[in-house]
C-alpha positions as CSV (number, residue, x, y, z in Angstrom):
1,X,20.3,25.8,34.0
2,X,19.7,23.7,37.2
3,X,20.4,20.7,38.9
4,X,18.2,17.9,39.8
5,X,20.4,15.6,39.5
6,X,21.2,12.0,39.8
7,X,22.4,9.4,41.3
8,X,20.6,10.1,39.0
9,X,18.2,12.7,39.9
10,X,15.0,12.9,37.4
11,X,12.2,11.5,36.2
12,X,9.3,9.1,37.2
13,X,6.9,6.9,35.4
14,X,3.6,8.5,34.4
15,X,1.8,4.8,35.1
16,X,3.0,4.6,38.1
17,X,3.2,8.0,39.8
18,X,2.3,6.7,43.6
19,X,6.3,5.7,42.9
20,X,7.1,8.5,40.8
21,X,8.4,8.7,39.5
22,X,25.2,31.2,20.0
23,X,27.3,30.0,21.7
24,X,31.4,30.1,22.7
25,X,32.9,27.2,21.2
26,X,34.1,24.7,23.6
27,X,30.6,25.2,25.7
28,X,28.6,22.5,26.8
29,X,25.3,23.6,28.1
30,X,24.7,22.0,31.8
31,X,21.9,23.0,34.0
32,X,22.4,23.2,37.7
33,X,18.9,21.3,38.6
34,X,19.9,18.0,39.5
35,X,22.5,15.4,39.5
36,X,22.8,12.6,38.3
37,X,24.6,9.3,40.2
38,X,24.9,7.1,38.0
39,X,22.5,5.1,39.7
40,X,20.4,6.3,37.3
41,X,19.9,9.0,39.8
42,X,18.3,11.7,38.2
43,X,17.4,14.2,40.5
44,X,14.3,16.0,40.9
45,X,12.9,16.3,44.2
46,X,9.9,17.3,45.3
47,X,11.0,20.5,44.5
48,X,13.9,20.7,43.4
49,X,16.7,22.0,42.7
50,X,19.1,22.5,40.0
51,X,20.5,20.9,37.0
52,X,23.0,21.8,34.6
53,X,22.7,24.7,31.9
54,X,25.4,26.5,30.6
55,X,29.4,26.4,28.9
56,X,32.1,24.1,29.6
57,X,35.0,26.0,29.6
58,X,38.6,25.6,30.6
59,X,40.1,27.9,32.8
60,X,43.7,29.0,33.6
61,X,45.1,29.9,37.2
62,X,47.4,32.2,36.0
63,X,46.5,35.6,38.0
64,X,46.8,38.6,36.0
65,X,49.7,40.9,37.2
66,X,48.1,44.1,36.4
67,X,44.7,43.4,38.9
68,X,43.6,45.9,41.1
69,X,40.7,43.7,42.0
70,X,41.1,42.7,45.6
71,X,41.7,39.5,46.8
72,X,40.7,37.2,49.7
73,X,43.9,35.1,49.1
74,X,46.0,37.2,51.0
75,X,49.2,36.8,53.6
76,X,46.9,37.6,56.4
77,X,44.2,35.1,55.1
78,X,47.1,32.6,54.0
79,X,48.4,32.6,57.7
80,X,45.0,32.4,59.2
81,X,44.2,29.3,57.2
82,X,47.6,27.3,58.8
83,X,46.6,28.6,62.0
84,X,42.9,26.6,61.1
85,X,44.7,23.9,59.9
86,X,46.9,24.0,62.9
87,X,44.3,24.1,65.7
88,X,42.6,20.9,63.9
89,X,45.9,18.8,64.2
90,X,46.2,20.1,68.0
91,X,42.5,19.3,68.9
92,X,40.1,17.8,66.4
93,X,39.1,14.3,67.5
94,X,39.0,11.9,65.1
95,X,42.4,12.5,63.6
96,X,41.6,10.4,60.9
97,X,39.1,12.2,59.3
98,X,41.1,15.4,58.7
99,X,43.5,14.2,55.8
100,X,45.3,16.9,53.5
101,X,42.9,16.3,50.6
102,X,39.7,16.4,53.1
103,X,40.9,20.1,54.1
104,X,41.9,21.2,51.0
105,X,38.5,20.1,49.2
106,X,37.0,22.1,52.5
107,X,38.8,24.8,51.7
108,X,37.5,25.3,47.7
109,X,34.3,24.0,48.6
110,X,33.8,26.7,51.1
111,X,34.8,29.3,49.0
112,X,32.1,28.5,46.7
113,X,29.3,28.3,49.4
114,X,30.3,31.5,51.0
115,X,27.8,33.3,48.1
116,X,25.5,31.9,48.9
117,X,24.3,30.5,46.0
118,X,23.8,26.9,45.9
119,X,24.4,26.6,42.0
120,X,28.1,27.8,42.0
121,X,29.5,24.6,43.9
122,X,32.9,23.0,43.4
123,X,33.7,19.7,42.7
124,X,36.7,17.3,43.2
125,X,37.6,14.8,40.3
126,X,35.7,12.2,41.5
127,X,32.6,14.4,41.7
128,X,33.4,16.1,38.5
129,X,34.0,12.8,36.8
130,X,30.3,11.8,38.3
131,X,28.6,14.4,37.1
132,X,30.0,14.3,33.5
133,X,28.8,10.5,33.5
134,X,25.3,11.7,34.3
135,X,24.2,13.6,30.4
136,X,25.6,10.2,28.9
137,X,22.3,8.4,29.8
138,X,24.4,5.4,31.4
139,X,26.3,5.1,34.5
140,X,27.0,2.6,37.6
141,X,23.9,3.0,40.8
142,X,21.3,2.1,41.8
143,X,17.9,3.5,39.4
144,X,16.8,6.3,41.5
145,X,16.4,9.9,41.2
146,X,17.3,12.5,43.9
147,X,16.2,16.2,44.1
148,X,16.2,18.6,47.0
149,X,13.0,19.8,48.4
150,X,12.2,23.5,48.0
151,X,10.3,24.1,51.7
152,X,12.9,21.6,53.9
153,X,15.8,22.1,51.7
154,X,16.6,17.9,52.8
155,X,17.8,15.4,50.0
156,X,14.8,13.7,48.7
157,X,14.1,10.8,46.1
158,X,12.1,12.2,43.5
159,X,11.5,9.3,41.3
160,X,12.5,5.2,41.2
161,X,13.2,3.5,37.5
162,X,10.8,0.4,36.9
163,X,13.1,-2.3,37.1
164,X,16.2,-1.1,38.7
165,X,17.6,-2.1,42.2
166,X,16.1,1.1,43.8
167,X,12.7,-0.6,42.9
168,X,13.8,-4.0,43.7
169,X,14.9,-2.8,47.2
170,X,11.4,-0.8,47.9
171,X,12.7,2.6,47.6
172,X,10.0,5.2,47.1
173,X,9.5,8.8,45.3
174,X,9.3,11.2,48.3
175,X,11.6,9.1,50.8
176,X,13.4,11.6,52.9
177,X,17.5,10.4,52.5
178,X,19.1,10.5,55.8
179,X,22.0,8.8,55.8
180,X,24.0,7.2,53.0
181,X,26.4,3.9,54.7
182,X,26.1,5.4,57.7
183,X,26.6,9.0,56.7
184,X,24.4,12.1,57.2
185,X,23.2,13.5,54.3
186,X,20.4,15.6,55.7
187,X,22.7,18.5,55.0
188,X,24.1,17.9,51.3
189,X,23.2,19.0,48.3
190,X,22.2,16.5,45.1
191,X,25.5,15.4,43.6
192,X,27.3,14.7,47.2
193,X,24.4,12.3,47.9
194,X,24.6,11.2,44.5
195,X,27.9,10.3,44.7
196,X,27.5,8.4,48.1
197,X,24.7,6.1,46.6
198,X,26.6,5.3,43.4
199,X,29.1,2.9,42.8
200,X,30.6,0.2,41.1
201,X,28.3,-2.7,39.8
202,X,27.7,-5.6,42.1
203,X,28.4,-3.7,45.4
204,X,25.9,-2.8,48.0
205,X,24.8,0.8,49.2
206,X,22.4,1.0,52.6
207,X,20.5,3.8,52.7
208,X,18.2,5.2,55.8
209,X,15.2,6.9,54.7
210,X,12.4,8.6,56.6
211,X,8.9,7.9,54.8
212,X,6.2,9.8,56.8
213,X,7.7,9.8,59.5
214,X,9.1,6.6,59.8
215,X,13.1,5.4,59.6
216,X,13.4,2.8,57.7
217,X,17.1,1.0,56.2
218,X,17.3,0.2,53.1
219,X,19.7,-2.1,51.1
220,X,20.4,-1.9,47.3
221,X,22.9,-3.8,45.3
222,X,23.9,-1.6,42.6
223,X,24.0,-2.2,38.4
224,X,24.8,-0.3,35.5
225,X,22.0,1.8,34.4
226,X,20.3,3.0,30.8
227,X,18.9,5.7,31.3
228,X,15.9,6.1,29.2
229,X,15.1,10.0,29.9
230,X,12.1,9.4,27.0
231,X,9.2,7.2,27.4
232,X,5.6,6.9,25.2
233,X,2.6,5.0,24.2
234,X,-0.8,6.0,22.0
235,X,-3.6,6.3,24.9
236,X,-6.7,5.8,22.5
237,X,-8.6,8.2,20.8
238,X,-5.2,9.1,18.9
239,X,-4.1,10.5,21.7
240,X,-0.2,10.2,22.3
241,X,1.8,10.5,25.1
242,X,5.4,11.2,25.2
243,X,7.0,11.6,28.7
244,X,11.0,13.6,29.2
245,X,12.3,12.6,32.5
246,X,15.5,15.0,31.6
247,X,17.7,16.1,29.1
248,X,20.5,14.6,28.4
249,X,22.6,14.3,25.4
250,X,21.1,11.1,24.8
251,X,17.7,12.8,25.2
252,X,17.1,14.2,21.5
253,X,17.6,11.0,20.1
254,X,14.9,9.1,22.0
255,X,12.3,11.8,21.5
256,X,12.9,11.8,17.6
257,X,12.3,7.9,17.9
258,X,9.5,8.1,20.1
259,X,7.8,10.9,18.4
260,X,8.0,9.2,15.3
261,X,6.3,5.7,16.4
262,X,3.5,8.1,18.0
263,X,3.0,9.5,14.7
264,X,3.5,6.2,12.6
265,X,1.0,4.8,14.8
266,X,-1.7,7.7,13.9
267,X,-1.6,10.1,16.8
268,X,-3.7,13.2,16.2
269,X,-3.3,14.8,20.0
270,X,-0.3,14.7,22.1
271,X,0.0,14.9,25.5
272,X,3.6,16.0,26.4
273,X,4.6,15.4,30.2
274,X,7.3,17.4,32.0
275,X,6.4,16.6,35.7
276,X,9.1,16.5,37.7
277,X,11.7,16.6,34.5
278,X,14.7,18.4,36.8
279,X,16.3,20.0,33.4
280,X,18.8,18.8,32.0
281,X,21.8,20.1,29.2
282,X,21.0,23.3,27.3
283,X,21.4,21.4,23.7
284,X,19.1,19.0,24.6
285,X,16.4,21.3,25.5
286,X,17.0,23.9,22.2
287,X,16.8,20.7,20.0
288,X,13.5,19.4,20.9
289,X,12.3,22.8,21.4
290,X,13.0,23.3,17.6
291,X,11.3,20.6,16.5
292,X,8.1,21.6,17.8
293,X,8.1,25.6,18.2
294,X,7.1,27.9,15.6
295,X,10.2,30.5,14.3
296,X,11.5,32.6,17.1
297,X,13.2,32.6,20.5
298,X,13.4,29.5,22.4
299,X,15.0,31.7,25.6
300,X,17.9,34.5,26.1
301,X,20.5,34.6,28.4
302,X,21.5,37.8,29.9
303,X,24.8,38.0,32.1
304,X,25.6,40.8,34.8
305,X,27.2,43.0,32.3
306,X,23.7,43.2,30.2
307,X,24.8,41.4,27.6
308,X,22.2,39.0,25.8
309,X,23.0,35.8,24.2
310,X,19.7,34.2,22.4
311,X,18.8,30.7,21.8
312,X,16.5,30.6,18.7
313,X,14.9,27.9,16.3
314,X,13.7,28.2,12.5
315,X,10.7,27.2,13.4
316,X,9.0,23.6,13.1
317,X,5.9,21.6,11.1
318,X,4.6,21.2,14.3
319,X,0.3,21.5,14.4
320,X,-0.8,18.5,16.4
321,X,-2.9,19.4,19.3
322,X,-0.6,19.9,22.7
323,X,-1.1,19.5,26.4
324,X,2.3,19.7,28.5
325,X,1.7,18.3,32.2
326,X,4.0,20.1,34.7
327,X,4.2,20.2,38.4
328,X,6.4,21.7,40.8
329,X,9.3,19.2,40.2
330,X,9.7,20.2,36.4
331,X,12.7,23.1,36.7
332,X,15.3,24.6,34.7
333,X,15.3,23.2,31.2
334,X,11.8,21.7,31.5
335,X,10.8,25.3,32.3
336,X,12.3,26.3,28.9
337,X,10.5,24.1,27.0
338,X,7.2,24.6,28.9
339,X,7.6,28.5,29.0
340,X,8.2,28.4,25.4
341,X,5.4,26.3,24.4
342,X,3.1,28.5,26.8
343,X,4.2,31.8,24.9
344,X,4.2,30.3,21.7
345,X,0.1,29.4,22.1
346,X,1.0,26.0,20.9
347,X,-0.1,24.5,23.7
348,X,-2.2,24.5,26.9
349,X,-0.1,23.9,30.3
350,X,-2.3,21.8,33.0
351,X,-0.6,21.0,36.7
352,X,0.5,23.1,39.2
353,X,3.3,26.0,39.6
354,X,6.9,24.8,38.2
355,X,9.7,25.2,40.4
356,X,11.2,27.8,39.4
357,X,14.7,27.5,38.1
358,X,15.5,31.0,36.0
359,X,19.4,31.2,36.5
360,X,22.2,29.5,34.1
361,X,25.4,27.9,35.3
362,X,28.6,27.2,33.1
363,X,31.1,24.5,34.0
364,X,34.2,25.3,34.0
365,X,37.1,22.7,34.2
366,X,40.6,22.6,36.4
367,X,43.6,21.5,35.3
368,X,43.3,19.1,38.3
369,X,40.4,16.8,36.9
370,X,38.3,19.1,39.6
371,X,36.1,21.5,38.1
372,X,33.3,25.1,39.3
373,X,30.4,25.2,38.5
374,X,29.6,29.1,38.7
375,X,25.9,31.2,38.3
376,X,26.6,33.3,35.3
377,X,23.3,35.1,33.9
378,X,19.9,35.2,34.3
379,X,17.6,33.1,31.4
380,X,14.3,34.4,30.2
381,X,11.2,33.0,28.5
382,X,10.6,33.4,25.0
383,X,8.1,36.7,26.0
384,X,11.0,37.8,28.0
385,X,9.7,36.4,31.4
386,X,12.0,35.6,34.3
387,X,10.9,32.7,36.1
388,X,13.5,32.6,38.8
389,X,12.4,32.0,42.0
390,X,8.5,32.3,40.4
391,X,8.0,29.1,38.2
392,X,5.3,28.8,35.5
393,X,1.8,29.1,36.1
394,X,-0.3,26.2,34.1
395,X,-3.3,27.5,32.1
396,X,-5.3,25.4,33.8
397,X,-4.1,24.8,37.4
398,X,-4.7,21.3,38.8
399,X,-3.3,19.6,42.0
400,X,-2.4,15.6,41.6
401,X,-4.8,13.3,43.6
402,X,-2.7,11.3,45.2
403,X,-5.7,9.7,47.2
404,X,-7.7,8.1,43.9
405,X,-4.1,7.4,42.2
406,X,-3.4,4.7,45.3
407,X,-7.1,4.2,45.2
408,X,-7.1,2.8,41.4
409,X,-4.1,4.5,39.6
410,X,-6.1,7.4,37.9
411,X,-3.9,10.3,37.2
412,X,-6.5,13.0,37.0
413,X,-4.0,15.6,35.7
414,X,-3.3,12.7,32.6
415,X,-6.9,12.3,32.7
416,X,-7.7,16.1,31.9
417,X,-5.3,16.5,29.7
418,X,-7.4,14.0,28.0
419,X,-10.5,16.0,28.4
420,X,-8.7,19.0,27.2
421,X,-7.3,17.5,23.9
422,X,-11.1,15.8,22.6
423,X,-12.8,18.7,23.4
424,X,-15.0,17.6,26.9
């Protein structure tokens, strides 16, 4: 469904949000939202963008004979791509830089971006290999999580891990990224600056961020990196709070085991918290969307042909009192969950407008170890809303106060979900 992605591109930490924080077989669900970097990148952004949501799929190259469909690979397109090539080794200055494999990734890449779209995206093994590292909840960076923002389309860090080398190194949620070891990234999307900041463990990565207006250099060494995409803690007054930074396949697992202590431990309310939860993997949303909706729809799919493919659970013993925080970082597969839980009437939605991620990518493999990611259907609510482009609006619509969260930590949007839940 989206893309926030890492180096990891997700989540933040609710106690600390100044920092912030039936289907084809063979499918794996992938959102295009954000990308992960194995930095324990998640990416989320202050808006942003997409994660992964859809079908791994292997695909052959084998053209059928019979097509009438026309096709841009042609002799006349063929020749004027040597002639391309040819006027770069005649005149393009830095030589070095224009290596067979830099053209040729060009070449796909740009064949991708030509619609437009900035979900369908190729990527070369190494990316590829990066990205399928990111729903395994571990992988090599440097703890931070990257999203794009909506209004300035630039590379932002949406969220730092506690206790990770991003946070050691004084990275910040909102830092503008503007070069990654010396190279501009004002221009790329999630998982090429993901795959710039991550690494292998023990080497260093120097990023220069802008922070309100001010360039600053940064240093990180990076580590390997657990992911934990599921925090929570009992609040008092039985409230619980469970937090999703993303879903990954590791995801369903840690909510089970998180849900349970909340209950074990006597909780009567729950507060659920998607802000800025960038989506995530498709199976990890429907799980823990069963295990909490009533029977039904979860969310339909519906490709360009019409054709509806429906995502439904048998419904759960779920009755504890709900409040889901959301925010204009929470996109794609948090939008599932929230949208369902909104048209459901299980619970009340307090923040401000998601981000609005309504389109579903699959991932489709290349023989090469390179692999497309490629826009494929619309998705829809559980009433049969489309969101794309529109978000979610909360129930109760309430900007963060950034001002008395730096003046003595109080999340007012935690704090009225509080309200909400007793009854005040």
């Amino acid at each position: 469904m989206d893309e926030r992605k890492y180096e990891n591109e997700n989540g933040w930490n609710p106690q600390d949000r100044g920092r912030k924080q039936g289907t084809a077989a063979g499918r794996v669900g992938i959102f295009a939202i954000g990308m992960a970097v194995g930095i324990a990148f998640l990416a989320v952004v202050t808006h942003l963008l997409p994660v992964r949501i859809g079908a791994e799929q292997t695909i052959s190259s084998e053209r059928d004979p019979d097509s009438t469909t026309e096709s841009a690979l042609n002799q006349e397109s063929v020749e004027k791509l040597q002639l391309l090539e040819d006027c770069i080794r005649e005149y393009y200055y830095e030589p070095e830089d224009a290596t067979v494999e830099t053209l040729e990734n060009g070449m796909y890449k740009g064949l991708m971006d030509s619609l437009g779209d900035p979900y369908t995206v190729y990527y070369t093994p190494k990316e590829y290999q990066s990205m399928s590292e990111e729903t395994s909840g571990i992988y090599k960076g440097i703890g931070a999580y990257i999203g794009i923002d909506a209004t300035t389309h630039v590379p932002v860090f949406t969220g730092i891990m506690p206790g990770t080398p991003a946070e050691e190194a004084g990275l910040m949620e909102g830092d503008i990224i503007c070069e990654v070891d010396g190279v501009d990234t004002l221009a790329m999307d999630t998982a090429e600056v993901a795959n710039l900041v991550k690494g292998e463990e023990g080497t260093t990565v120097t990023i220069k961020v802008n922070r309100d207006g001010e360039y600053i250099t940064i240093t990180a060494t990076r580590a390997t990196i657990n992911v934990p995409t599921v925090t929570s803690e009992m609040l008092g007054d039985g409230i619980g709070y469970l937090q999703i930074s993303q879903f990954d396949d590791v995801t369903p697992g840690q909510f089970d085991e998180n849900f349970a202590k909340l209950k074990a431990d006597g909780m009567k309310y729950m507060i659920l918290d998607l802000r800025d939860n960038p989506g995530g993997t498709v199976s990890a949303v429907t799980q823990i969307a069963s295990e909490l909706l009533p029977e039904g729809l979860i969310f339909y799919m519906e490709d360009k042909n019409g054709e509806r493919e429906e995502y439904t659970c048998p419904g759960a013993d779920f009755d504890i009192p709900l409040v889901v925080l959301v925010n204009g970082y929470s996109a794609s597969a948090s939008e599932i969950l929230s949208g369902a839980i909104q048209d459901a009437g299980i619970g009340t939605l307090v923040g401000t407008q998601t981000y609005g991620k309504g389109i579903v990518q699959n991932l489709y493999p290349l023989g090469d170890g390179s692999a497309i990611k490629i826009t494929i259907a619309d998705y829809y609510t559980r009433n049969g809303r489309n969101i794309h482009k529109v978000g979610i609006e909360p129930d109760e619509v309430l900007e963060f106060d950034k001002d008395l969260y730096e003046k003595d930590k109080t999340d007012n949007q935690l704090e009225r979900a509080k309200q909400i839940l007793l009854g005040k």
